[in-house]
C-alpha positions as CSV (number, residue, x, y, z in Angstrom):
1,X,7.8,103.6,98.3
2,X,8.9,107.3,96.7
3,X,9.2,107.7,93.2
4,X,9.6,111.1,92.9
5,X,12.4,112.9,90.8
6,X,14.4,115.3,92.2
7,X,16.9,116.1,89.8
8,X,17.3,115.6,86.2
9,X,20.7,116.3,84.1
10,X,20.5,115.9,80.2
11,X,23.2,113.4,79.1
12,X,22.9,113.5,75.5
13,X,20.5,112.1,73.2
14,X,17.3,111.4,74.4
15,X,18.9,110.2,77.9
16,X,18.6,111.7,81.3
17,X,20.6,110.9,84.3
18,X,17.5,110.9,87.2
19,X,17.9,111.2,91.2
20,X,14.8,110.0,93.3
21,X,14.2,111.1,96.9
22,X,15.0,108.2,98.2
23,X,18.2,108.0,96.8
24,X,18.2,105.9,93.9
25,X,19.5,107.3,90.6
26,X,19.7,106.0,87.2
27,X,19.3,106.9,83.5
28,X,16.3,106.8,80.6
29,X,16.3,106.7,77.8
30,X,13.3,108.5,76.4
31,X,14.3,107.9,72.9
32,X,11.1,105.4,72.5
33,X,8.8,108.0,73.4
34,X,9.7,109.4,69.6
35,X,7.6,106.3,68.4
36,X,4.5,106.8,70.5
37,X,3.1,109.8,68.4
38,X,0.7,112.2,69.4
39,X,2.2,115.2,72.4
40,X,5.2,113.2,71.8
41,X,6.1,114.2,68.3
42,X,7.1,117.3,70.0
43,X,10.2,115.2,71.6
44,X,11.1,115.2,67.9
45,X,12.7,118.8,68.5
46,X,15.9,117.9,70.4
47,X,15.7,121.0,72.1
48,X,11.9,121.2,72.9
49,X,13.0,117.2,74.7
50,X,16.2,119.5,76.1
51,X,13.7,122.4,77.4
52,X,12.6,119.3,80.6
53,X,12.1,121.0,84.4
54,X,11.5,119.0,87.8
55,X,8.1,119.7,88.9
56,X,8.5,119.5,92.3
57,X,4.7,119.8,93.2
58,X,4.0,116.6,90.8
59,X,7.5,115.0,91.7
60,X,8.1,114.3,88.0
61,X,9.9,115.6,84.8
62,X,7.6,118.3,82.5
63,X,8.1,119.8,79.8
64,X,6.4,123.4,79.2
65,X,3.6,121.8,81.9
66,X,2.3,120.1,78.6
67,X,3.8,116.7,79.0
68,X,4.9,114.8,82.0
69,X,5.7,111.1,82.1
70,X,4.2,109.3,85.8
71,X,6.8,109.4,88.3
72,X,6.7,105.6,88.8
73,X,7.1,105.2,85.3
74,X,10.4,106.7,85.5
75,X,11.4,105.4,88.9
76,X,10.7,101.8,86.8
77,X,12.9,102.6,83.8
78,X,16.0,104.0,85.9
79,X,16.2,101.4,88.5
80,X,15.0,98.4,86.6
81,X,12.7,97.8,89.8
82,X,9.2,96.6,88.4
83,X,5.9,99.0,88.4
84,X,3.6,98.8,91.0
85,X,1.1,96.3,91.1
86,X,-2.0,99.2,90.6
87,X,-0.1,100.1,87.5
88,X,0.4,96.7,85.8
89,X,-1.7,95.5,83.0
């Protein structure tokens, strides 16, 4: 199964319109990372959350090579498909 990104456009807010390398596409909404604290107080600056790059080695979303959210976790939130079974708890 692929999860990883390969592009990423900004479409306001805290949402980004994602395209996986399989195909699939769809859009987060990373607005809920603003209540987990710690790195991600720094999603607080709109355009720190705006300053995101594909990382095409890690085949996920970074920002500044500090933060980067698991591929799968994305592929999860855009498609509404469920995690995989290793990363349920």
């Amino acid at each position: 199964m692929s999860y990883d990104v390969v592009s990423a456009i900004y479409e306001g807010n805290y949402r980004l319109a994602l395209t996986f390398d399989n195909g699939k596409k769809g859009v987060v909404d990373f607005s809920e990372y603003l209540l987990k604290g710690g790195i991600f107080d720094r999603f607080k600056d709109i355009d720190f959350f705006k300053g995101f790059s594909v990382n095409d080695e890690l085949g996920t979303l970074t920002w500044q090579d500090d933060i980067d959210v698991a591929p799968e976790t994305l592929y999860s939130k855009a498609t509404s498909d469920p995690l995989p079974e290793w990363m349920e708890f």
